[in-house]
C-alpha positions as CSV (number, residue, x, y, z in Angstrom):
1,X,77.4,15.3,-38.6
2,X,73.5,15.9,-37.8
3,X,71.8,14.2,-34.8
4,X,68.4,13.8,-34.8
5,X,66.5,15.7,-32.6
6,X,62.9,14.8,-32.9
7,X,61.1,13.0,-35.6
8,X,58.2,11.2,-37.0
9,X,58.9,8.0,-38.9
10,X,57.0,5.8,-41.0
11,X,54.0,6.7,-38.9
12,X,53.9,10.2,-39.9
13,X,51.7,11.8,-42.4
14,X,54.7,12.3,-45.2
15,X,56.4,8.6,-44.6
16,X,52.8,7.4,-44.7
17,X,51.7,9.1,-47.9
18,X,55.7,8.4,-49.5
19,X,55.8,4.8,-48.2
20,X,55.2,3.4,-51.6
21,X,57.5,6.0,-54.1
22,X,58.4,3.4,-56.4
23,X,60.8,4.0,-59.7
24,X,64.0,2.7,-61.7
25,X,67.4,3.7,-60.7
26,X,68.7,5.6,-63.4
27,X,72.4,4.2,-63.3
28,X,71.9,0.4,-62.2
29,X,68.3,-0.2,-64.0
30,X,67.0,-1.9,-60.8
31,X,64.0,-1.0,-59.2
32,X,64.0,1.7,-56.1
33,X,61.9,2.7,-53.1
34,X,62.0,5.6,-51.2
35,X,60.4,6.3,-47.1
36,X,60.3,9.9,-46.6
37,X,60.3,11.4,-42.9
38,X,59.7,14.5,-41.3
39,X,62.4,15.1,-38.6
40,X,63.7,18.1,-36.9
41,X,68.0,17.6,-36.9
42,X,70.8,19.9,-35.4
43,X,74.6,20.2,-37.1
44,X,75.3,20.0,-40.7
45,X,75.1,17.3,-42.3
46,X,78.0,15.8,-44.7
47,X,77.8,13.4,-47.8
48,X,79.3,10.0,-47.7
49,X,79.3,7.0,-49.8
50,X,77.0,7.0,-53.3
51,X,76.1,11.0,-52.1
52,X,78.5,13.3,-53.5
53,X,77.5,17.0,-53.0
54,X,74.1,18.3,-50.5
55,X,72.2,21.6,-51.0
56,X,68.9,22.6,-50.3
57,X,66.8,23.5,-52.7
58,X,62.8,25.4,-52.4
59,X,60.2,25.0,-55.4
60,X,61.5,26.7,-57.7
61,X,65.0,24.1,-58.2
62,X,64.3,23.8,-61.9
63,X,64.6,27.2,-62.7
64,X,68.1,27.5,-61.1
65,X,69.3,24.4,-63.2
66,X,69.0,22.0,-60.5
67,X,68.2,18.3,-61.1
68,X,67.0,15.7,-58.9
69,X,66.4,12.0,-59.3
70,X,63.1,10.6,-60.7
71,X,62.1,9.2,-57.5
72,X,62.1,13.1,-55.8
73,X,61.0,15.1,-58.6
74,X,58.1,12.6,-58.7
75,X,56.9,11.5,-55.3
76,X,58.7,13.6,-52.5
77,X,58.9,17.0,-54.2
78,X,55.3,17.4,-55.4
79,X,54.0,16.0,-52.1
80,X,56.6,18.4,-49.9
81,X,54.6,21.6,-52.6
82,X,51.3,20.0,-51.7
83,X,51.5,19.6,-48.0
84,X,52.6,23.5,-48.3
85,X,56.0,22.2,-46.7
86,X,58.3,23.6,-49.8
């Protein structure tokens, strides 16, 4: 489990700039909308529900094979790259 330790939310520069990441969700068809925060955690943390494997992943993910939803590989990745945070 991972506890939050510190954190900026919607206020922060990432949420702010993320706040309106807007696509289709690729299994239902229905519209989705991501917040992205900064936040500094301690522990590990552990899927549940619709999540069923975590691993992190730097800029290169694509050449390793990995794939990520639309909403990530189009709002939260390039935006992580750009803010010189990935």
């Amino acid at each position: 489990m991972i506890q939050l330790q510190s954190g900026e939310p919607k206020g922060s520069l990432l949420a702010y700039l993320l706040q309106d990441v807007y696509d289709i969700a690729i299994f239902e068809n229905v519209p989705i909308h991501i917040e992205a925060y900064i936040a500094n955690v301690t522990g590990k943390p552990k899927c549940d529900s619709e999540i069923k494997s975590l691993l992190w992943i730097d800029r290169n993910y694509k050449e390793h094979g990995i794939k990520l939803g639309s909403i990530l590989e189009k709002g939260v990745v390039p935006k992580l790259i750009e803010m010189g945070l990935m």
